[in-house]
N, C-alpha and C positions, 0 to 999 in steps of 0.2 A: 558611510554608516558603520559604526563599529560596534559587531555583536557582542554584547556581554558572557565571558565564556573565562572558567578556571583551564589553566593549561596541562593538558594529559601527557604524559608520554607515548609521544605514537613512531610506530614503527618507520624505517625508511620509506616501505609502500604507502601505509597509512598518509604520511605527511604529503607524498607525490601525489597523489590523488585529491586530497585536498588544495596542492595550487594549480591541480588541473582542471578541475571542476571549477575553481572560482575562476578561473581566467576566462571560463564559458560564462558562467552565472552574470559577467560583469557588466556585457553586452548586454542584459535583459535587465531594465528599470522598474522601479516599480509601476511608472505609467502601463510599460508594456502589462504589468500582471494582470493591472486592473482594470484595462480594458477590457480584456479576454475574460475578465470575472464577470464583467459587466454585462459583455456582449453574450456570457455562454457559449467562449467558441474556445474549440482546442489550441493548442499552445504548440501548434505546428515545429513553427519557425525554430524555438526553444527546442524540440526534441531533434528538430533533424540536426541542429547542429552538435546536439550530444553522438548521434549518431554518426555523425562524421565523422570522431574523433573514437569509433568502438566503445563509447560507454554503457549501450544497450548490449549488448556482450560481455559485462562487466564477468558475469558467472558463467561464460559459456569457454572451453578448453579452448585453449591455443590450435591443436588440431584443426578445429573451426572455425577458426577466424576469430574467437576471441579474447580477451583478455586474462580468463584464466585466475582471476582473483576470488575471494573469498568474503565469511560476514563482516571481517575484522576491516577490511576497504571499504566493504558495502553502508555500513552504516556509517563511516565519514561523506563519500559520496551524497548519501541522503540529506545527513543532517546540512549538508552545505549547501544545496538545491534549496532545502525548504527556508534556509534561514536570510538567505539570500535577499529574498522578496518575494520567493514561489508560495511560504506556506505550505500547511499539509496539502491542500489541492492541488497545489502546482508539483507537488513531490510524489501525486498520487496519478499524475497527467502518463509517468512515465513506468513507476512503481510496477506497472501488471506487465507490461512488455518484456522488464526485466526478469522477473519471478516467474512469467507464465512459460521459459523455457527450461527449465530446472524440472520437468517432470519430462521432457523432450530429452535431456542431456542424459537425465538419469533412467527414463525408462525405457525410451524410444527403440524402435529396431532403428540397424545402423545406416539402412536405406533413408530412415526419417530423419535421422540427423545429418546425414553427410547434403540431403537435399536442403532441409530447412534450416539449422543452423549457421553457417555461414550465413545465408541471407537474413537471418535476425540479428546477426552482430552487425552487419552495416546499416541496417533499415529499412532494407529493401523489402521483406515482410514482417510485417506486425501480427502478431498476436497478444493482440492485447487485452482481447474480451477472455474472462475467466466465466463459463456458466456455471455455477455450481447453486445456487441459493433458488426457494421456491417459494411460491403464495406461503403454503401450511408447511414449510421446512425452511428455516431460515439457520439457527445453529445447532437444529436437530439434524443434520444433514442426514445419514440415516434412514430418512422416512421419508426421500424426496419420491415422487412418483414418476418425475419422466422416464419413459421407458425406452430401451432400443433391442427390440429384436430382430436375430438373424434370419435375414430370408436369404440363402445360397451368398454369394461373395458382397451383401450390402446389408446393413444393418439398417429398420427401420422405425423411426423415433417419432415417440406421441408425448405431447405432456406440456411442461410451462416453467420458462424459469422469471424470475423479477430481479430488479437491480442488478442487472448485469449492465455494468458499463463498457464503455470507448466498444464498442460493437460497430460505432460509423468509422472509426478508423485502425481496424482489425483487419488482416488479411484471412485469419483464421480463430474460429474461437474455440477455445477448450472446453469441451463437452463435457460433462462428471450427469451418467443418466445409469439405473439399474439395467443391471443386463438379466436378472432373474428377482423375483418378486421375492420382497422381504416374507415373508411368508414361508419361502423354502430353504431359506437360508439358517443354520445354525446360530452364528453371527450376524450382528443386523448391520455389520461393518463389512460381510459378505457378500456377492454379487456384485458392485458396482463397477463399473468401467468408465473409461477417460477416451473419448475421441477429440482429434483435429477434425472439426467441420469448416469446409471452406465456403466464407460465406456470401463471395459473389455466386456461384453454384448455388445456395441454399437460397438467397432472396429471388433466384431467376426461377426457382423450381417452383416457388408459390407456395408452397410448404412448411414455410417460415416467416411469420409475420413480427414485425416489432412494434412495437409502442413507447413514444418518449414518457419521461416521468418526469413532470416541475418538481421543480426541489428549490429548495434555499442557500443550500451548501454545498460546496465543491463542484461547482457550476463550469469550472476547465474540463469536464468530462461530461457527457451524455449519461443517463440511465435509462434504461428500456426494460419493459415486459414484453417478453418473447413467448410466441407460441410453433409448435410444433404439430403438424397434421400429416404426418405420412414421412417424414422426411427422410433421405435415402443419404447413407453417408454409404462409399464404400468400406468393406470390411478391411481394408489395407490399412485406413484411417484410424484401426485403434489399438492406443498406446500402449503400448508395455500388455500385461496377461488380461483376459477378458475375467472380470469380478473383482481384479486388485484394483480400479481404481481410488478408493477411499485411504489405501494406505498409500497411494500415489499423492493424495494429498496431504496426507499428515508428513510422509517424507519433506525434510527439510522446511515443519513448520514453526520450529521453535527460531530458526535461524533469520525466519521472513518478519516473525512477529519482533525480532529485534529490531530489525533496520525499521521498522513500523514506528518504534521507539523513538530511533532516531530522528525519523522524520518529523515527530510529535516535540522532541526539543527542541529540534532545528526553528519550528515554527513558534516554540516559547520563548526563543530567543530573540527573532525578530520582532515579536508583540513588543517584548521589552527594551530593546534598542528603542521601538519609535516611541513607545508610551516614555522612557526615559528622558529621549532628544525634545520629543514637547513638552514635556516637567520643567526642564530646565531652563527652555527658549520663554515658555509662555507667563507672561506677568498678569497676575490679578491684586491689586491693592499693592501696588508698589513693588511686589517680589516674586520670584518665581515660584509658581504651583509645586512645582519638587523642591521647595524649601518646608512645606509642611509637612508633618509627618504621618496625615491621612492619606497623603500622597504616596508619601516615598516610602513608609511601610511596606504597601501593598507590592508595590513593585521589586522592594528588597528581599521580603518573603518568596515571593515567587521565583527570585532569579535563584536561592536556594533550593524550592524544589528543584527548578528546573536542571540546574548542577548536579544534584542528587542522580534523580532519573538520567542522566548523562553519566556519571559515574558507574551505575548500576548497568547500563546499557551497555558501554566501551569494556566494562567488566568481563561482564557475560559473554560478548564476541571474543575477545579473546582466547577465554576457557573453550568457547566451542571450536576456536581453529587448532586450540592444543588437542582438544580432544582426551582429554580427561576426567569429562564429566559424565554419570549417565545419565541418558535421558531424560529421565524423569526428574532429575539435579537442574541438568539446562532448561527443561521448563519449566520447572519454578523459576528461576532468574529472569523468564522471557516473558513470563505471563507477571510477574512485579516489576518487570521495564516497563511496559505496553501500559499497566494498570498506573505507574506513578509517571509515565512522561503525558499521557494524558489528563491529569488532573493537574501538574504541574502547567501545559499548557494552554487549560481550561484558565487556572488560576493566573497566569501570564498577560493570557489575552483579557481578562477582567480585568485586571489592574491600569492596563493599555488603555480601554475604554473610559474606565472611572477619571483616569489623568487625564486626559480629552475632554472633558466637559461633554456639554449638548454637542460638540465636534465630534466626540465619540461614535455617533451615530452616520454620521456623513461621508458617502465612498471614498470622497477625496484623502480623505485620512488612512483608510487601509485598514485598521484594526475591527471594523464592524466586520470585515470576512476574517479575521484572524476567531474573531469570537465564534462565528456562527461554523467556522470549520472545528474548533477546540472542542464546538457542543458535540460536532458529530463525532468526533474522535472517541465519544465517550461510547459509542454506539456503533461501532465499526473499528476492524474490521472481526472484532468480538466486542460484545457488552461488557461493563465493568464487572457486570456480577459473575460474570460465568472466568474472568478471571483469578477473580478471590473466591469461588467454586474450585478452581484446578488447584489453590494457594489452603486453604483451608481443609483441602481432604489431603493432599499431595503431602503438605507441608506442617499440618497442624494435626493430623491423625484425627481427625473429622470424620461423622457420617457420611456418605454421597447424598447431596441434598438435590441431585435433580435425576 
């Protein structure tokens, strides 16, 4: 299959990485994906053997066993997993394993790192569940309620989170719960803290209940509603200072919402590879369906967004490993990645679908979870709106509208 794609200049690492990644990806067919889409079961096999070769380590320092690399790698990586035949879900199977150590590397005491690092660059433990998101706090995070106070050397946790996923194949999950009640806080980005809770320990304690969630989309991961009744984590468990958790998580958010991007074109590319390859195979009335131009419009359009958003994407990473943007520069460029590689890919996998005919609809073809992942992409792991919210105040001297 040959992804439709303009050619970038990319750095020595950049390009290593991409024929390292696809030498992995090549083993894995698209049977393989769509089984596991089908079946709702994780994509095991696929990640150990990224693991085997330190790619869950991508971000984690050499000191630790790992690779040492940057966004400028990380969103080729991505984009090549997803375009592959993983799609966003398949690229999201691994996505949090990745990411959820970068608040370990950056804020961890060095007892936490020298123990669990290393064993997250070869996969020997996962952390892959991120808790952060609630019933009534979703991207108000902010105003989440679980709470953990300290009773002597253990912190004790009440509350709820939702869609927290890959929690069945976590070794540890990233807690983000108030360590002081908004209420006494000046800032309402104050108080919050970030624990490792380990969660063979938390399911045996009874203390911690999960519930699956049906979904439609991105079915290589589990999601759970998790509840919290007494839970004891020790105090050893938590990361970096007690109340900085919130800036634990905006650290290094603009860099995660790129690879995001990536992942989001990676998967716009693939739509259009397949919606392409059957334009041109399939005959109706003597000719092939991508010889009309309801057809091939739709598909030609798109593969421009999606060029676009790739351009704006590999941009942006760049700028953030020079490091001569400020902040608030790099996130504008990452919240108009995120915002144009999913609508490009929204617009990708539609066009995929319409050149399918009634086949469109049918697993065997692939594109019905291209579409139904492109919808969710519009809706994770921020809403559109809230990024033309950051683009419109940030960027256009706008009101704050929320």
């Amino acid at each position: 299959m040959s992804v439709p794609r303009f050619d970038l200049d990319l750095t020595d690492e950049q390009a290593a990485v991409r024929e390292a990644i696809a030498e992995i990806t090549d083993g894995f067919d698209h049977e393989y994906w769509r089984d596991h889409a089908r079946q709702g079961t994780y994509p095991q096999e696929f990640v150990d053997e990224l693991a085997a070769d330190g790619w869950l380590g991508v971000l984690i320092p050499e000191e630790y066993g790992g690779k040492s690399l940057g966004t400028e790698e990380t969103v080729v990586m991505m984009e090549e997993i997803a375009a592959s035949g993983a799609g966003f879900g398949g690229a999201q199977a691994v996505h949090g394993g990745i990411y959820n150590s970068a608040p370990i590397v950056n804020h961890a005491s060095e007892a936490q790192r020298e123990e669990l690092l290393p064993e997250i660059a070869s996969g020997e433990v996962a952390i892959q569940a991120f808790g952060l998101t609630e019933p009534d706090a979703g991207s108000d995070s902010p105003s989440m309620e679980t709470f953990a106070e300290r009773d002597g050397d253990e912190y004790v946790v009440r509350g709820e989170k939702y869609w927290i996923s890959r929690v069945d194949v976590s070794d540890y999950m990233l807690l983000v719960a108030r360590t002081m009640p908004k209420v006494d806080v000046e800032k309402r980005t104050r108080g919050i803290s970030t624990f490792l809770v380990d969660l063979d320990d938390a399911e045996a304690s009874d203390a911690m209940t999960k519930t699956g969630i049906e979904k439609s989309a991105s079915t290589f991961v589990n999601s759970y509603h998790i509840e919290f009744d007494g839970l004891r984590i020790p105090a050893e468990n938590l990361v970096g200072e007690e109340g900085e958790g919130f800036y634990q998580v905006l650290d290094g958010l603009n860099e995660e919402r790129l690879v995001i991007a990536a992942e989001l074109v990676g998967m716009g590319e693939l739509a259009l590879a397949r919606g392409s390859e059957y334009a041109a195979d399939r005959e109706v009335f003597g000719r092939p369906v991508g010889q009309n131009q309801g057809i091939q419009h739709p598909l030609a359009a798109a593969h421009a967004e999606v060029q676009a958003a790739r351009h704006l994407t590999y941009e942006a990473a760049a700028r953030s490993a020079a490091g001569d943007l400020p902040r608030e520069e790099l996130g504008a460029r990452a919240n108009a990645a995120k915002y144009l590689a999913a609508e490009a890919a929204f617009s990708a996998a539609d066009a995929a679908v319409q050149a399918h005919g009634g086949k469109g609809i049918a697993v065997e073809y692939d594109v019905e979870r291209y579409f139904r992942e492109a919808r969710l992409s519009r809706l994770v792991p921020i809403a559109q709106q809230l990024a033309l919210n950051y683009l419109g105040e940030r960027e256009l001297g706008l009101p704050r509208s929320y």
